[in-house]
C-alpha positions in Angstrom: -111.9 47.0 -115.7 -108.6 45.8 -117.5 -106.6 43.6 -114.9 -102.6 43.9 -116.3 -100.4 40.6 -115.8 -96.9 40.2 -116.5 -95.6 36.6 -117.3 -92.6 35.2 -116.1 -89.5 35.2 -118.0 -88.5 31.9 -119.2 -85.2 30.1 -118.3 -83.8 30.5 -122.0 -84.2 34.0 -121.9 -82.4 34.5 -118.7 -79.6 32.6 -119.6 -79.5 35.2 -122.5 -79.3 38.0 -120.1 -76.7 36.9 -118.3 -74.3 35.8 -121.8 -75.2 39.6 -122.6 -73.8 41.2 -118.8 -70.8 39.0 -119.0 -69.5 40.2 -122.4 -70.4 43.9 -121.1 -68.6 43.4 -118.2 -65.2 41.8 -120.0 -65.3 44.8 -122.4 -65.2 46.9 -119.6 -62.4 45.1 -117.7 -60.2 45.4 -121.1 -60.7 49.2 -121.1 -59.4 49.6 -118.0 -56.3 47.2 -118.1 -55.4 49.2 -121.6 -55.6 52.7 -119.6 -53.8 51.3 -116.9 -51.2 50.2 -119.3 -51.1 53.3 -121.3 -50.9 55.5 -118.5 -48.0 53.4 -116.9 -46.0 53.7 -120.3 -46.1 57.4 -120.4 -45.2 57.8 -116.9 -42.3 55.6 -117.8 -41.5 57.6 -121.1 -41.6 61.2 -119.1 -39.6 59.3 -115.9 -36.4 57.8 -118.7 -34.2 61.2 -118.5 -33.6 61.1 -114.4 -33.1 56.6 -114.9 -31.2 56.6 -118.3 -28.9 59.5 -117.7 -27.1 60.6 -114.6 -25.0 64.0 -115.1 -23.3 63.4 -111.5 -21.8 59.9 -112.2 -20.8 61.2 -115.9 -19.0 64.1 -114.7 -16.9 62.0 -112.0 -15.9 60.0 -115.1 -14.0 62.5 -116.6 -15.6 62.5 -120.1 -17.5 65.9 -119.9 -15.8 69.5 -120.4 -18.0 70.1 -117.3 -20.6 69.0 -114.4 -23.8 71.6 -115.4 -25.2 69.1 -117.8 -28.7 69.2 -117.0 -31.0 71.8 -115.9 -34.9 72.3 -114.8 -37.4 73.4 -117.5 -40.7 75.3 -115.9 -43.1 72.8 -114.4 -45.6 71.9 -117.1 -48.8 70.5 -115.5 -47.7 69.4 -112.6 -44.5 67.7 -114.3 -40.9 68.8 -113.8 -39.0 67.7 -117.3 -35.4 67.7 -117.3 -34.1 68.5 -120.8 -30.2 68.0 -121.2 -27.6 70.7 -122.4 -25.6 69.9 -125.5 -22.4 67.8 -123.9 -19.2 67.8 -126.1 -17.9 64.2 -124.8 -14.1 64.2 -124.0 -11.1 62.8 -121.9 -10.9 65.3 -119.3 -9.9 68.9 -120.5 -8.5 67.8 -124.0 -7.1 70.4 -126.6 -7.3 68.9 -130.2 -4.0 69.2 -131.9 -3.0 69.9 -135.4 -0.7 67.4 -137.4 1.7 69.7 -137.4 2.4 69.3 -133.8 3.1 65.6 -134.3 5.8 66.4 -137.1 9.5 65.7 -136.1 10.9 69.3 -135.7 14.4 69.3 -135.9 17.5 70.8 -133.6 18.8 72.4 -137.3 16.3 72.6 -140.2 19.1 73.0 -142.4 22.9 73.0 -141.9 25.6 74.9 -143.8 28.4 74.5 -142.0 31.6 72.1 -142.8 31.1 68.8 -144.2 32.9 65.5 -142.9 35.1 66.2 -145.9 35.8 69.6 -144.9 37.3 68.4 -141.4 38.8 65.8 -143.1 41.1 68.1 -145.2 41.4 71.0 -142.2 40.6 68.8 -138.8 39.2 71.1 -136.1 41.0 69.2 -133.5 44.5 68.7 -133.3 44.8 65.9 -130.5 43.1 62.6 -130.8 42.3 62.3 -126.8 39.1 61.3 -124.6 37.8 64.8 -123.6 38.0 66.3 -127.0 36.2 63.4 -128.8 33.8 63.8 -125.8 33.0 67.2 -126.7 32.6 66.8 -130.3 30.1 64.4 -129.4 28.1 66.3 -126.9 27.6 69.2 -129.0 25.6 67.2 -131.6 23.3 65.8 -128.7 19.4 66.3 -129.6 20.3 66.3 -133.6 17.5 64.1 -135.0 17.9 60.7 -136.8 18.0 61.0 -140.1 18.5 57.3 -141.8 21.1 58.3 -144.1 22.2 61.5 -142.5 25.9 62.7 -141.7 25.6 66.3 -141.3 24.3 68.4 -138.2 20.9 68.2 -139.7 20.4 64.7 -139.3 22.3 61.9 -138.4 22.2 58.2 -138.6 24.3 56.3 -135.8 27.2 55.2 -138.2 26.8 58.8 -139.8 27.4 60.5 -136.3 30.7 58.5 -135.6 31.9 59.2 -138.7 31.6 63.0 -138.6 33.0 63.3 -135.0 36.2 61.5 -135.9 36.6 63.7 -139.3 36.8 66.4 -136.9 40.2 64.8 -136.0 41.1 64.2 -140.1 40.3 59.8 -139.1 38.1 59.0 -142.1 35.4 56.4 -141.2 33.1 54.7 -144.3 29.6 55.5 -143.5 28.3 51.6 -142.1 29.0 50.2 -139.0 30.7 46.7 -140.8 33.0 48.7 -142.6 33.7 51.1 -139.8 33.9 47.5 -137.0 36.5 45.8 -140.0 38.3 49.4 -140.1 39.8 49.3 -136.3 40.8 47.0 -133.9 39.1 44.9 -131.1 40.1 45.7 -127.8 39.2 44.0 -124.2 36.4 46.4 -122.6 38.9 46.5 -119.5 41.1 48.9 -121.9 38.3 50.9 -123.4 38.4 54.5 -122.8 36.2 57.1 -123.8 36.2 57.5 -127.8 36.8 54.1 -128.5 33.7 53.0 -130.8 30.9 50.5 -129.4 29.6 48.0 -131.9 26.8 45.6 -131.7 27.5 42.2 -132.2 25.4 41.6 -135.0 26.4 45.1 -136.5 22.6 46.6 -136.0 24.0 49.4 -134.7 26.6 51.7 -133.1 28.2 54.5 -130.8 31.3 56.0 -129.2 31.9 54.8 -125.7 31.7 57.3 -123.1 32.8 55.1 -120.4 31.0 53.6 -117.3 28.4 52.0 -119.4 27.7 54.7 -121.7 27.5 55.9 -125.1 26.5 58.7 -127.3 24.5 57.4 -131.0 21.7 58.2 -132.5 19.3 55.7 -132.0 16.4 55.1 -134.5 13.8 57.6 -136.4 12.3 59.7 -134.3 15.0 59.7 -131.5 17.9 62.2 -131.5 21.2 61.9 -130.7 21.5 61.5 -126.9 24.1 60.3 -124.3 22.4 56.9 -122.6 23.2 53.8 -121.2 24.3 50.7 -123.7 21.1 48.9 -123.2 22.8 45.4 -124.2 25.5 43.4 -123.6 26.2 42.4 -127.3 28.6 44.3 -128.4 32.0 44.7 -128.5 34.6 47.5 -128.4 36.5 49.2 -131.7 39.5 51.2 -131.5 39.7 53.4 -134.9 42.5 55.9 -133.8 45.1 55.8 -131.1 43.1 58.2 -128.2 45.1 59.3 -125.5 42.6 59.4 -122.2 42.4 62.4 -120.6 
């Protein structure tokens, strides 16, 4: 008869087996913490549509052409994905514009009729008085500056007071110091409308319209217009003897 024994395991060996569970369970532990970690950043991936775009707050801004910016694909295992329509990004409802419509587009492209000189040798008007200068002037209102110009088709603001008074055969030079040294300086009490206002520093000028006003033709990109003198440097020129009424 064969009598089987089994020997106890010694103390180095046990220590052994215990070394050998510990790293098997570390391993382990580091397996799970990746999944964890893995599965956590995909969630986060599928989840950034709905936290990194909202269509609602967007569309209140006023930068879409409209509010259906997003819609709902087909579940796909057990996930709803938003996917985003194509947005054209803009400040409300804007129309883009060609260059063209920025262009200065003049009151008369081109002008034919008399000249300054042609007044000057055949005036149009016969009487020098306040109402007739004021219509001359208002009929070139909205005529577009034009540094230079002294027709109908573009005026600067010495080139407009010198063609309204050739229309009464009074030659003016075409600057406002020649056209200041030409007349005389008057009181603003006796002004009257038709009398010439001149900047003190000779920057610029107009014909007086009275209470305040004046028609000239301001600076490129303005027209001609009837407005308020916006300072008080200036002074008042008398060119021709204007009877007021």
């Amino acid at each position: 008869m064969i009598s089987e024994s089994t020997s106890p395991a010694s103390r180095k060996q046990l220590r052994k087996l215990e070394r050998s569970s510990a790293k098997a369970a570390g391993r382990s532990s580091i397996r799970a913490f990746m999944t964890f970690v893995s599965t956590t950043g995909l969630m986060a991936t599928v989840a950034l549509p709905s936290y990194g775009f909202s269509p609602e707050i967007t569309a209140v801004a006023g930068l879409t052409v409209d509010n259906e910016l997003v819609q709902i694909s087909a579940p796909s295992q057990g996930l709803a994905v938003a996917t985003v329509r194509a947005v054209e990004f803009s400040r409300g409802n804007y129309e883009p514009a060609d260059v063209e419509d920025f262009a200065e587009q003049p009151r008369v492209s081109s002008y034919t009729g008399p000249l300054a000189e042609d007044y000057l040798a055949r005036p149009r008007f016969t009487e020098i008085t306040s109402s007739n200068i004021m219509q001359a002037a208002a009929e070139l209102v909205g005529t577009p500056y034009v540094y230079g110009g002294r027709t109908p088709a573009g005026f600067d603001c010495s080139g407009f007071t010198l063609f309204v008074y050739a229309q009464f055969g009074v030659k003016l030079p075409h600057s406002v110091y020649q056209q200041a040294k030409l007349g005389k300086k008057i009181p603003l009490s006796e002004a009257v409308p038709g009398d010439l206002v001149i900047f003190n520093d000779f920057s610029h000028n107009g014909i007086y319209a009275g209470g305040g006003n004046f028609f000239h033709s301001p600076q490129p990109g303005d027209r001609v217009k009837l407005a308020p003198i916006f300072t008080e440097r200036y002074h008042i020129i008398r060119v021709a003897d204007v009877a007021n009424y």
